[in-house]
VEXDO-8933 format. One record per residue (C-alpha): residue in one letter; x, y, z. Coordinates in pm, whole numbers, padded with zeros to 5 digits, always signed. Layout:
AXYZ...
This chain:
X+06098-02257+07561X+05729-02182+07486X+05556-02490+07323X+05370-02385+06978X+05128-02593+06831X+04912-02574+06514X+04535-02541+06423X+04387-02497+06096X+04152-02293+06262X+04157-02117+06599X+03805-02038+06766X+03836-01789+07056X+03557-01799+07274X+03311-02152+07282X+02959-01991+07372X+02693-02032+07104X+02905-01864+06846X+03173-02024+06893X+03062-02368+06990X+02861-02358+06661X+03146-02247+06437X+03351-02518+06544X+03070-02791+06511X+03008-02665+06175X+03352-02640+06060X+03412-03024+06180X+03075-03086+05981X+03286-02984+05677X+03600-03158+05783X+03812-02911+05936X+03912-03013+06306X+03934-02605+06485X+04029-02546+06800X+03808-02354+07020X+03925-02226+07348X+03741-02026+07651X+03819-01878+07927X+03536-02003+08110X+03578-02300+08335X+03288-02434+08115X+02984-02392+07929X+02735-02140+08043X+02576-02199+08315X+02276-01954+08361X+01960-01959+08144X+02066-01658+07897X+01962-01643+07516X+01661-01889+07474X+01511-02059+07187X+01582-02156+06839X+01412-01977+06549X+01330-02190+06248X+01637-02093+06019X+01852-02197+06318X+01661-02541+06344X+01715-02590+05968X+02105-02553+06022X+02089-02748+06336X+01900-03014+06177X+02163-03022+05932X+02423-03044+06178X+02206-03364+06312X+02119-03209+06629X+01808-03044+06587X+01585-03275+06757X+01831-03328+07069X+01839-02911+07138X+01444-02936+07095X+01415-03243+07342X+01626-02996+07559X+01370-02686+07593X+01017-02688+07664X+00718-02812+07428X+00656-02445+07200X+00328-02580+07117X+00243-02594+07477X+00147-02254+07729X+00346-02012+07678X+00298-01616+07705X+00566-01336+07606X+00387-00992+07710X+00507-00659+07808X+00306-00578+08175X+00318-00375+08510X+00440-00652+08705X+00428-01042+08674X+00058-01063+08829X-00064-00664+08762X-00217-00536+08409X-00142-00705+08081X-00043-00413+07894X+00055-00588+07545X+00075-00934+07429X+00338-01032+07186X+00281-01400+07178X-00007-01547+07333X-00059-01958+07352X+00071-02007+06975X+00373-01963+06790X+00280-01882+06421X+00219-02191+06165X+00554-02161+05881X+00523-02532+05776X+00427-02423+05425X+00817-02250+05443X+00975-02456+05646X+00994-02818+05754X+01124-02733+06107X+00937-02669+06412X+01049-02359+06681X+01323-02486+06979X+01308-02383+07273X+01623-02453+07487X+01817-02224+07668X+02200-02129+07631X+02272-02324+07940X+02151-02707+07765X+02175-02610+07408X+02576-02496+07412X+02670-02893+07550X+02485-03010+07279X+02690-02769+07027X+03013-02871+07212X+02957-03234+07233X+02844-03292+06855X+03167-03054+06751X+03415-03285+06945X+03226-03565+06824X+03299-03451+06464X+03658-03417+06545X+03711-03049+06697X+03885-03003+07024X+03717-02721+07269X+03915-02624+07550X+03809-02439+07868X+03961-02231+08121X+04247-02074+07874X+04260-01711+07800X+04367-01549+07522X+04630-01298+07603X+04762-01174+07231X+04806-01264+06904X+04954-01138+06587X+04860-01213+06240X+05078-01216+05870X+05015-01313+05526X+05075-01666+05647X+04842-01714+05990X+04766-01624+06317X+04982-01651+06593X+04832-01625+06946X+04948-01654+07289X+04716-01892+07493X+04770-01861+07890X+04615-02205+08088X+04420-02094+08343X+04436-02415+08582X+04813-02500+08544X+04960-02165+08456X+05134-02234+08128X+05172-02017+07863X+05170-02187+07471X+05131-02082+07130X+04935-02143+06871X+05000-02110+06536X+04668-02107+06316X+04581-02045+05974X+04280-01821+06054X+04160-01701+06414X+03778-01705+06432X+03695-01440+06730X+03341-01506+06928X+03467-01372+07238X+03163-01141+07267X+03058-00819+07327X+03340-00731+07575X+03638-00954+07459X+03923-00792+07302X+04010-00912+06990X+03780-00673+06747X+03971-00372+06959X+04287-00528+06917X+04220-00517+06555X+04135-00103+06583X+03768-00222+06444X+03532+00018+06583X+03165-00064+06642X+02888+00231+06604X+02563+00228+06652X+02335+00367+07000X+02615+00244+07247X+02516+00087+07567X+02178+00170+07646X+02142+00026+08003X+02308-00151+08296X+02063-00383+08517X+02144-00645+08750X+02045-00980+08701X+01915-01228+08917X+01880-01613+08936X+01601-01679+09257X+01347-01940+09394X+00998-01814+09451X+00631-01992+09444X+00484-01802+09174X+00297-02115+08968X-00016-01982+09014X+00092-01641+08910X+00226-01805+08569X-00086-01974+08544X+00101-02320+08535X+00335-02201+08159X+00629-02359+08091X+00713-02027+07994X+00632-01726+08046X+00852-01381+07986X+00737-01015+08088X+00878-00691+07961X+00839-00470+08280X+00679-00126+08254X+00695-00043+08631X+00807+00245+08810X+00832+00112+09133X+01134-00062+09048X+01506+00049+09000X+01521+00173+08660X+01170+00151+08616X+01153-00128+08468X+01309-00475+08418X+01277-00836+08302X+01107-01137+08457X+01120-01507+08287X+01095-01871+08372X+01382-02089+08355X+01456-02466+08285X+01405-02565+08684X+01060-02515+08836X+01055-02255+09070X+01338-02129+08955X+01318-01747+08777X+01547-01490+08631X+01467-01144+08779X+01645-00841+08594X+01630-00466+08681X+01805-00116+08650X+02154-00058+08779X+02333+00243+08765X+02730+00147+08675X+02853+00520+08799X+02736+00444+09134X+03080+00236+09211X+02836-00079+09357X+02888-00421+09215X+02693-00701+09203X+02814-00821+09560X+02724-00509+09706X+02356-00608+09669X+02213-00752+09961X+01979-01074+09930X+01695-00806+10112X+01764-00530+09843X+01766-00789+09596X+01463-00978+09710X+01209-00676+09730X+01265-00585+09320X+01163-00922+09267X+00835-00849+09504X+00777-00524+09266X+00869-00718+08956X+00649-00965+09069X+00344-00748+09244X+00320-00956+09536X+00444-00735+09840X+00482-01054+10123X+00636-01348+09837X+00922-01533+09997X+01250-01487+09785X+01556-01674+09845X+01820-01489+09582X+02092-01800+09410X+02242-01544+09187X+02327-01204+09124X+02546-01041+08816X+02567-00694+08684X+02443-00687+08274X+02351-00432+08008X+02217-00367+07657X+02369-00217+07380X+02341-00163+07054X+02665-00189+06827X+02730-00332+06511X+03153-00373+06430X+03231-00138+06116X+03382-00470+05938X+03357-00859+06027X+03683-00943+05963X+04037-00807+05885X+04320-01030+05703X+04324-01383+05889X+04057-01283+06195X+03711-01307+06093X+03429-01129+06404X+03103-01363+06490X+02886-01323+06775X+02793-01039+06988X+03160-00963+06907X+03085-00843+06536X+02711-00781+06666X+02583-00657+07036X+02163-00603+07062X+01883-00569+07296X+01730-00897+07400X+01441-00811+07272X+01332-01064+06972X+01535-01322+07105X+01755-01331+06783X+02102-01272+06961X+02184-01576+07042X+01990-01713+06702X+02218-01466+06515X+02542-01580+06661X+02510-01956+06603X+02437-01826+06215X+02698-01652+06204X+02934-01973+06257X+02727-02184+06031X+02761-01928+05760X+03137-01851+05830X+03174-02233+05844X+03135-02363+05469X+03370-02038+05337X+03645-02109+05566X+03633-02508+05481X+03667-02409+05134X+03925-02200+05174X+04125-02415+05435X+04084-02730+05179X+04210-02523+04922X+03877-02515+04687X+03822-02156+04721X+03992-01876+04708X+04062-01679+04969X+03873-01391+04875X+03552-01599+04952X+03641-01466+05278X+03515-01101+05228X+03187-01257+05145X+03142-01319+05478X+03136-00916+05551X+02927-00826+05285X+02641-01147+05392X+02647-01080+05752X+02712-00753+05831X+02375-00609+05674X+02182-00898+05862X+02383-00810+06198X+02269-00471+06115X+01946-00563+06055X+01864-00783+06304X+02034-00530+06596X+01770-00233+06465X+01490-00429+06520X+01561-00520+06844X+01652-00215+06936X+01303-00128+06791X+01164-00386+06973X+01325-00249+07310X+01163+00097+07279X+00826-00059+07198X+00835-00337+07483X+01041-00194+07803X+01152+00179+07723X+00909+00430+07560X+01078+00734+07678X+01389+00625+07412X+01167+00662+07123X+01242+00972+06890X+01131+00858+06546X+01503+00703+06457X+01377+00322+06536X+01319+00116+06229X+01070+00005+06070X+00903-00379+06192X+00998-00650+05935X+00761-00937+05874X+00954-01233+06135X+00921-01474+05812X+01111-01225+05561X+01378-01162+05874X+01447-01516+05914X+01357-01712+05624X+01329-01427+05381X+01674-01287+05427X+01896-01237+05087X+02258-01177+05071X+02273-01037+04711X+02632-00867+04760X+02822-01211+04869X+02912-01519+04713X+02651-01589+04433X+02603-01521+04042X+02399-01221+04055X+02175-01138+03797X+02070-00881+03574X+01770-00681+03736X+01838-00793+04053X+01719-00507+04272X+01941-00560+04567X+01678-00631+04788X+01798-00741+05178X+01475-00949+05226X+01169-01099+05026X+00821-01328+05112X+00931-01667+05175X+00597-01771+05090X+00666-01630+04748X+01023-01710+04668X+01173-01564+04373X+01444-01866+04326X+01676-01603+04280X+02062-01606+04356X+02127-01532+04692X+01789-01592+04816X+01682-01845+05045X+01633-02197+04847X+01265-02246+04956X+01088-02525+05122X+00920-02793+04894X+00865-03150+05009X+01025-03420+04752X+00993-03823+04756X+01267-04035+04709X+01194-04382+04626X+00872-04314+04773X+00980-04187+05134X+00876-03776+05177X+01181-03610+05224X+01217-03185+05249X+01453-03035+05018X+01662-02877+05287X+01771-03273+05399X+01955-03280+05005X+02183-02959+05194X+02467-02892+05404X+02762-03091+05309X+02853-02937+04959X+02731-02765+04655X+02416-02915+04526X+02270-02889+04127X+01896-02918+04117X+01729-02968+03760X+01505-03170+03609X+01717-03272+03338X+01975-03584+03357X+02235-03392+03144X+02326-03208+03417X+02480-03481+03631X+02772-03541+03390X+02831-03179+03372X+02821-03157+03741X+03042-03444+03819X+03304-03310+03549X+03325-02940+03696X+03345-03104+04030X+03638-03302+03934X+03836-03013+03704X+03782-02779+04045X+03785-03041+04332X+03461-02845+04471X+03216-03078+04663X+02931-03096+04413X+02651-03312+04332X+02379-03322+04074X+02029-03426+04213X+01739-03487+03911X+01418-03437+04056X+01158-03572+03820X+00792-03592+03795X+00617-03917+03900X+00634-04187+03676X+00904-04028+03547X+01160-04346+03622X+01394-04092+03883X+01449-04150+04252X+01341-03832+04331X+01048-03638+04268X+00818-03391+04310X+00453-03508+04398X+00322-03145+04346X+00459-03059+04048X+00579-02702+04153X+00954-02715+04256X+01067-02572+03912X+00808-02273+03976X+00969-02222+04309X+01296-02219+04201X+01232-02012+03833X+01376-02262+03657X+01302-02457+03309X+01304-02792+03256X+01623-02800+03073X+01792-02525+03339X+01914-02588+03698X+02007-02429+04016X+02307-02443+04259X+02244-02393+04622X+02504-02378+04853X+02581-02571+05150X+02447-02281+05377X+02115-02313+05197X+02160-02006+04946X+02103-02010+04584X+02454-01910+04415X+02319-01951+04080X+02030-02017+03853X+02017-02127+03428X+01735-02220+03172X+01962-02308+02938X+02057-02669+02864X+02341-02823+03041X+02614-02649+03019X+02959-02787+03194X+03168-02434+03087X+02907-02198+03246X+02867-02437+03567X+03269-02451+03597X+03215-02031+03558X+02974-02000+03799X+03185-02166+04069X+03467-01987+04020X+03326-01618+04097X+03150-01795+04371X+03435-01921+04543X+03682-01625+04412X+03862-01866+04194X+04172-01701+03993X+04220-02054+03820X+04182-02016+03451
């Protein structure tokens, strides 16, 4: 008889979506388990570095400064251009020596890791927190009713077949995993774009990167299959990943590729006709550009390149997906622990999909500027400023207390916050009992009241109780004021549009929910929390 055993939640796929969905949900106390069908972790260079709204929720997850420690120095050489080869003409440069100053909106610094170190990290901290990840097991099927998930896990090493019966099935099996077509979710947008064939190889090229830790070109070269590709640095010296056009209809598969074919489009790529090549790798890739028509239906919820699939060029992909399970994580805690409502859920649709959306158009955008010209027909959007994209972003359709006037708006200045519900809570730097401490650190693990006014606290600790939500009051004073915390500068309340008698709620994802002037007031707290976590408790 086939064994069945139970998770409150069941993670399919454990790459950087799914490893961070599962860290995050043992953050908030639910123990998932993830499963892949990899024999591990990735083990190629892939999606590198870590934007700053990623650091923030890494930090939170207490392993921000072990994923920096595992990428390069960003404040040291580095050049991202778009060029003829890797030692012809320059023909644009996108970022030069410098990665742009944010402190003033953020107290994090850029990461730099690849996939390959940062999705241990992930994994370890996650079963560290409780969650079990298991590799080499394939999901074969699974069927879902108003009670759960069933699905039918096959073990890859021993051959045994098991079930596992799960209140919700969280599916980050990428791009060309199964479950959002099981679910008849379709996924427009441009469609696969192009096929290439990627290549891991050793070559002396330090003096043609000029001695960078790392260094990235966008190929514009006609010489080379496709007529074009990608050439980057990797973690290992001498060590480089070498991608260029492959045609799919022509039947040939990675293997067919000899080392020699192989090894000249890296001497094009690289513009030195006699460099010695010795090819480690070879795969067959694409791009695409698809967005899933829904993130989620009944129990399954879609994160990763599974809900969202995007040119690499931007380098938010893999940023996106390990958002998209810190964002999913908090909802389905709530939901699992029984504070929420299920309908919380849907908010995870309406938040993500319009950023998925967002954040696939502009690298699509970003593809036609850097690598392919010829697509470009007027249809590409528009740039958005990088702060507004990833510390600007709003989600004023999801779980939050919207207000009267609000205009709707996707993204604003992050170095002119609005405090608004479902905007970003922005960056000030407190003291608390005379240490510096950023605002962010006071997020992560529940619902958080900010005002300057001690009524609040009582009012918060009584709503937290009558609902059982995870909720804390924090009074930040002035100095001198007598309070443990403070604000040196004077200007949090400005920030956050606040009076001194109001308050704001941020939740644990670092998004305002909801914002008063008004005194304390324990009834219109209590009401705020239940249309943010779809409460039908009167």
């Amino acid at each position: 008889m086939t064994r069945t055993e139970h998770a409150p939640v069941l993670i399919v796929g454990a790459g950087l979506a799914g490893a961070s969905a599962a860290m995050f949900l043992a953050l908030h106390g639910v123990r998932a388990l993830a499963v892949s069908r990899h024999p591990g972790p990735a083990d190629q260079p892939k999606a590198r570095g870590q934007s700053w709204h990623t650091m923030e929720a890494l930090r939170i997850a207490g392993v921000a400064e072990a994923v920096r420690a595992a990428g390069f120095d960003a404040g040291r050489s580095m050049s991202i251009v778009i060029a003829r080869t890797l030692t012809g003409p320059v023909l644009h440069e996108i970022i030069g020596e410098d990665w742009p100053d944010w402190s003033h909106i953020t107290p994090e610094r850029m990461g730099m890791a690849s996939q390959e170190r940062t999705e241990p990290i992930l994994i370890e901290r996650a079963r560290g927190l409780g969650a079990e990840v298991r590799f080499s097991t394939r999901l074969d099927s699974f069927e879902q009713d108003d009670g759960g998930v069933v699905a039918h896990l096959h073990d890859l090493a021993t051959g045994e077949g098991y079930r596992v019966r799960a209140g919700h099935l969280v599916a980050a099996d990428g791009w060309r995993g199964g479950i959002r077509d099981a679910l008849g979710i379709g996924a427009p947008g441009r469609g696969t774009i192009s096929a290439s064939l990627a290549l891991i190889v050793e070559a002396d090229l330090e003096e043609a990167i000029q001695g960078r830790e790392f260094s990235l070109h966008y190929l514009q070269n006609p010489d080379m299959a496709g007529g074009g590709g990608v050439f980057t640095t990797t973690d290992a010296p001498g060590r480089y990943a070498c991608a260029f056009g492959h045609d799919p209809e022509s039947g040939k598969r990675a293997e067919d590729y000899t080392d020699a074919e192989c090894a000249e489009q890296v001497r094009l790529a690289a513009g030195i006709p006699d460099l010695d090549v010795k090819v480690l790798a070879k795969d067959t890739t694409g791009t695409a550009h698809a967005v899933a028509e829904r993130f989620g239906l009944g129990r399954v919820h879609l994160i990763g390149d599974c809900a969202h699939t995007m040119p690499p060029h931007g380098g938010q992909g893999g940023n996106t997906a390990v958002m998209d399970g810190f964002y999913l994580a908090w909802k389905l805690a709530a939901v699992v622990q029984g504070w929420a409502g299920p309908g919380l859920l849907d908010s995870h649709d309406a938040e993500r999909r319009p950023y998925g959306r967002m954040i696939a158009d502009q690298q699509y955008a970003n593809l036609v500027r850097r690598q392919s010209p010829h697509l470009a027909d007027g249809t590409e959007a528009e740039p958005v400023p990088p702060e507004r994209l990833l510390l600007g972003y709003r989600v004023p359709d999801g779980a939050v207390v919207r207000e009267e006037g609000d205009d709707g708006a996707l993204t604003e200045d992050p170095a002119a916050p609005t405090g608004r519900p479902g905007s970003h809570a922005p960056h000030v730097w407190l003291e608390r009992d005379g240490t510096s401490l950023p605002v962010l650190d006071l997020f992560g693990r529940g619902f958080v009241l900010l005002s300057e006014d001690p009524a609040w606290v009582p009012a918060a600790e009584r709503a937290s109780r009558l609902l059982g939500v995870p909720l804390r009051a924090e009074v930040v004073g002035t100095p001198g004021s007598g309070t443990a915390l403070t604000d040196p500068r004077g200007h949090w309340r400005s920030l956050y549009g606040i009076s001194a008698e109001g308050a704001t709620l941020v939740r644990p994802d670092r998004f305002i929910a909801w914002r008063t002037s008004a005194p304390a007031d324990e009834e219109g707290l209590v009401a705020a929390l239940r249309t943010i976590l779809c409460r039908a408790d009167a």
